[in-house]
C-alpha positions in Angstrom: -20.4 -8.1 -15.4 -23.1 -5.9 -14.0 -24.2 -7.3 -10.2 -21.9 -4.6 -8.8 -23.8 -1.4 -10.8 -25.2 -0.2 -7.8 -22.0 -0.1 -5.3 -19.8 2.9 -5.3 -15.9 2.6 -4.3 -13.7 5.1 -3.1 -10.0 4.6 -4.1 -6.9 6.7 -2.3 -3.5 7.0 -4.8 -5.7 5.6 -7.7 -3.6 7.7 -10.4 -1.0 5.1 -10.8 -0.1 2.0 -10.0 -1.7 -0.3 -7.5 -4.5 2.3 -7.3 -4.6 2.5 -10.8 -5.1 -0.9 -11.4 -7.5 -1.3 -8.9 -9.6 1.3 -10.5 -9.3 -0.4 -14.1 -10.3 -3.6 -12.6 -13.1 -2.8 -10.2 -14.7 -0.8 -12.7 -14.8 -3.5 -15.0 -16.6 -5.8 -12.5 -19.3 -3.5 -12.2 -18.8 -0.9 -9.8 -19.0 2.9 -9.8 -15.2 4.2 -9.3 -14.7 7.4 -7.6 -10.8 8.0 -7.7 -8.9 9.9 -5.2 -5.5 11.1 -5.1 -3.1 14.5 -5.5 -2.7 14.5 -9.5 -5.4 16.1 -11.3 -4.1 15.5 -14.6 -3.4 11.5 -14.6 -6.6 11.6 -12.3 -8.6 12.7 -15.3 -7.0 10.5 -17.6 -7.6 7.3 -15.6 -11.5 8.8 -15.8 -11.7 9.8 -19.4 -10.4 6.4 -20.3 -12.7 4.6 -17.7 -16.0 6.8 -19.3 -14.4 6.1 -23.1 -14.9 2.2 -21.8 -18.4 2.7 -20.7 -18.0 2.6 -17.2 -18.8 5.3 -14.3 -16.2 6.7 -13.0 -15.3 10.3 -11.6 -12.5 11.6 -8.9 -11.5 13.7 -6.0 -8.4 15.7 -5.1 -7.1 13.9 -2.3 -3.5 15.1 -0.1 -3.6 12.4 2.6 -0.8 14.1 4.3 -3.1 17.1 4.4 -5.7 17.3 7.1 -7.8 20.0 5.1 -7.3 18.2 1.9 -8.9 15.1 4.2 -11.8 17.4 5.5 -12.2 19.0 1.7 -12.7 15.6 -0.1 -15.1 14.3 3.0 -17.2 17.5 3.0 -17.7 17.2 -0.8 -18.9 13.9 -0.4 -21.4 14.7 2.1 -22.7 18.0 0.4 -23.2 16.2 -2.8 -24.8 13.2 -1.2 -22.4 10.2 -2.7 -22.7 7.2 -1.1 -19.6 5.2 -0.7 -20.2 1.4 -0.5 -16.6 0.4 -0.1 -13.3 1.9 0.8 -9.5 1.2 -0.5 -6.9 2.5 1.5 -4.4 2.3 -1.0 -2.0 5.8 -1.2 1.3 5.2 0.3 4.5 6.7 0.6 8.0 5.7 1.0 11.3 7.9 1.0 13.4 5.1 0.2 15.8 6.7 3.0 17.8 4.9 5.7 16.7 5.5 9.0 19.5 7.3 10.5 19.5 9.5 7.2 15.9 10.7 6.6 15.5 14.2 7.8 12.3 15.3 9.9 10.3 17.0 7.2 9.7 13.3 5.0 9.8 11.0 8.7 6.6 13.0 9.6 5.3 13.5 6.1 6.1 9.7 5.7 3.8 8.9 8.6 1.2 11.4 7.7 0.7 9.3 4.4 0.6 6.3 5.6 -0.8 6.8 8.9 -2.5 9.7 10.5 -4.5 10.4 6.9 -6.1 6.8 6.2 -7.2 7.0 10.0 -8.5 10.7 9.6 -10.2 9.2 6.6 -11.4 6.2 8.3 -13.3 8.3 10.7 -14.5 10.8 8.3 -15.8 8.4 6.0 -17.7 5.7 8.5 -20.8 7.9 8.7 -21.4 7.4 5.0 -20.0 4.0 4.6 -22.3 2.9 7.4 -25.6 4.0 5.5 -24.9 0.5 3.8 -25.0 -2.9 6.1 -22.4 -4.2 3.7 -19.8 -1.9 3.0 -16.1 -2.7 3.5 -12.9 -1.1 4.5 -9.8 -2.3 2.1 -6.2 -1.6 3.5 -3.1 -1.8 1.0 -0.4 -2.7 3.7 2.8 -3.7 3.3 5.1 -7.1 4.2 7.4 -4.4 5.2 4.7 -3.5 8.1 5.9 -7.3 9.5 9.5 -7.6 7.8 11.0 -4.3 7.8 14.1 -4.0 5.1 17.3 -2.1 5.3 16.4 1.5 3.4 12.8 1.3 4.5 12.6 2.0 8.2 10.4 4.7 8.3 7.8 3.2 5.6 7.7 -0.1 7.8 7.4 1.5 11.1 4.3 3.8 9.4 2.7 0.5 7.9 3.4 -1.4 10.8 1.5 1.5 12.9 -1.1 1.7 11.1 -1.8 -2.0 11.0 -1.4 -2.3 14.6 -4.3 0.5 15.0 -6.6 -1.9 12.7 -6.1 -4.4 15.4 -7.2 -2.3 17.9 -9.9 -0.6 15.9 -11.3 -4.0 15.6 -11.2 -4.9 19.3 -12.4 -0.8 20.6 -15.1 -1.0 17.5 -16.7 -5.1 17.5 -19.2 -4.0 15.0 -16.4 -2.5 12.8 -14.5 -5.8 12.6 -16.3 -7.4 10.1 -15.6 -5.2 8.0 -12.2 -4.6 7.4 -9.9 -6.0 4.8 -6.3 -6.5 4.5 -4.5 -6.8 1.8 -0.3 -7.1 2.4 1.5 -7.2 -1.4 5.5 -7.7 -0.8 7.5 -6.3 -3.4 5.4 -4.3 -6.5 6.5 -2.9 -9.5 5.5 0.5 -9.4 7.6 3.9 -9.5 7.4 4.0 -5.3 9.7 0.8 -6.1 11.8 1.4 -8.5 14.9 2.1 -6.5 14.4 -0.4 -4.3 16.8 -3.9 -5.3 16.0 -6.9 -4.7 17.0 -9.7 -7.3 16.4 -12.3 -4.7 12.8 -11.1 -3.7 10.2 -12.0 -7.0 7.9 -8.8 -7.3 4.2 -8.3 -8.5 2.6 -6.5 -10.6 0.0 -4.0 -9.8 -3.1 -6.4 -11.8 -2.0 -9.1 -9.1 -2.5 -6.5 -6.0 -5.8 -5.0 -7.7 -6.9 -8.9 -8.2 -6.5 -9.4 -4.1 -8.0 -6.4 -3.3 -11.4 -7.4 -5.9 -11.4 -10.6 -3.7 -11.3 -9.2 -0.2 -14.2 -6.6 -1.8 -16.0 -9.5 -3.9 -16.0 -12.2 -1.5 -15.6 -10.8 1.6 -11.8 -12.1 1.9 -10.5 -10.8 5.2 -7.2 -11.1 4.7 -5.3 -11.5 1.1 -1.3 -12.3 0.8 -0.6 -11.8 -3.0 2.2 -14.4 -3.7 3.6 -17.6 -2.4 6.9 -16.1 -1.3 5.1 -13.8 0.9 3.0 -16.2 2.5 6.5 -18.1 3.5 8.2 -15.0 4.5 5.8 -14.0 6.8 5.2 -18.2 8.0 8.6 -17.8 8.7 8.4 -14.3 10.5 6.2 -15.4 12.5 8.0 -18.7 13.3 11.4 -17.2 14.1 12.1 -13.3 13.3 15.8 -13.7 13.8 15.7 -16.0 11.2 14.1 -13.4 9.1 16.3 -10.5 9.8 19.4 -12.7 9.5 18.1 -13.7 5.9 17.0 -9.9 4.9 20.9 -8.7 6.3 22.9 -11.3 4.2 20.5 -10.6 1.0 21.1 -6.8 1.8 24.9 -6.5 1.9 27.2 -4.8 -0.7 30.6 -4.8 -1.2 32.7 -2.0 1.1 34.7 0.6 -0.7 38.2 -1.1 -0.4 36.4 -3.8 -2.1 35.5 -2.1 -4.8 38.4 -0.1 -5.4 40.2 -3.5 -6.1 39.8 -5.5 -9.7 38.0 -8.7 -9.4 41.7 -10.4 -10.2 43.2 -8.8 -7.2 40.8 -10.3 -4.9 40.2 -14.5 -4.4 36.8 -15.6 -4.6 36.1 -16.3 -0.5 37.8 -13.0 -0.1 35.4 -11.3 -2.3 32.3 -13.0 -0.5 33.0 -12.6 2.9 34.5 -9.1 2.3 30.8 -7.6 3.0 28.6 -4.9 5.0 25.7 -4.1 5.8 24.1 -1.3 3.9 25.0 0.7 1.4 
């Protein structure tokens, strides 16, 4: 497809996978892919293979838990005159870390991912995203920024900030509004969730993300819930979050260690059930 040649996207954590995928998709529909993210090596790999295919695409070095890594890929922009049609926010973070747990170093470095940096980029960016009337701001969040889950505190309460500074951005900046896009996956299978289990909770893959964030770019989609479990589990948030947490603490309990330490033919089968914590 070509009736995208002309538009230019800018992709945070695009060397792997939701960003990845994103890349591989959007440049297939068209568009000019400029990849951003910390890797050099897999960055160039993702481009070689994109140029191999035929399509445009090239990349930054981007820390976004690193102001001057921020200023750096902004200022390159600008000096080399690159226009930026669209924006995904996609490069996240999670320590995988009760709350309780996580020391101070990944808390802050947690929220410097996945907050301060997309809003430092936000702001650096406008100026060029606004020299086109439709350009559009894409935001990867998380169901976690509604629902947090035991082991994830720190990632929700940094997705849930940052989404709760979109709502405001939209009501501070009216003309911004229309052009922000959300995008909230639940559980993905990529290497940020590979330690995370949950056999109860289906997860996507990283094609179905990039496919939501194509629409929200495509066809001006403001918001995009990948996944019909999603949508219910945020219905059902947002109808009773005690409900919610009840459901997320009984799903989330393993066995205690005097448990364990038994055979399964010293213990009945209630007492094996109910015999049960929360956390790990």
């Amino acid at each position: 497809m070509n009736h995208n040649q002309s538009e230019t996207i800018l992709i945070t954590g695009a060397s792997r996978g939701i960003g990845k995928a994103t890349a591989e998709l959007l440049a297939e529909q068209g568009y000019k892919i400029i990849a951003a993210a910390r890797s050099e090596l897999q960055l160039n790999a993702l481009c070689q293979s994109l140029r191999s295919a035929g399509f445009d695409a090239s990349y930054r070095l981007l820390d976004m838990s690193q102001t001057d890594s921020i200023e750096g890929c902004i200022a390159s922009l600008e000096n080399e005159k690159i226009k930026i049609d669209h924006l995904v926010l996609n490069a996240g973070y999670s320590s995988g870390e009760p709350a309780l747990e996580l020391d101070e170093a990944k808390r802050r470095h947690e929220f410097d991912v996945n907050y301060h940096g997309p809003i430092q980029l936000i702001k650096g960016l406008l100026p060029i995203l606004q020299k086109n009337s439709g350009f559009s701001i894409t935001v990867v969040s998380s169901v976690s920024a509604k629902i947090p889950f035991p082991g994830n505190s720190n990632y929700a309460a940094s997705k849930a900030a940052f989404l709760h500074a979109l709502r405001s951005i939209k009501i501070e900046e009216r003309n911004l509004s229309k052009h922000l896009r959300l995008v909230i996956p639940g559980l993905t299978k990529t290497s940020m969730s590979e330690e995370f289990q949950a056999p109860w909770l289906p997860a996507s893959s990283p094609d179905t993300i990039a496919q939501a964030i194509y629409s929200c770019i495509r066809w001006n989609n403001r918001v995009a819930i990948p996944g019909l479990h999603n949508r219910a589990l945020l219905a059902l948030d947002r109808l009773s979050p005690t409900i919610i947490d009840t459901l997320v603490a009984l799903m989330s309990r393993k066995p205690v260690e005097s448990d364990l330490a038994q055979s399964d033919s010293e213990q009945s089968l209630p007492r094996r059930i109910l015999r049960f914590r929360f956390g790990s």
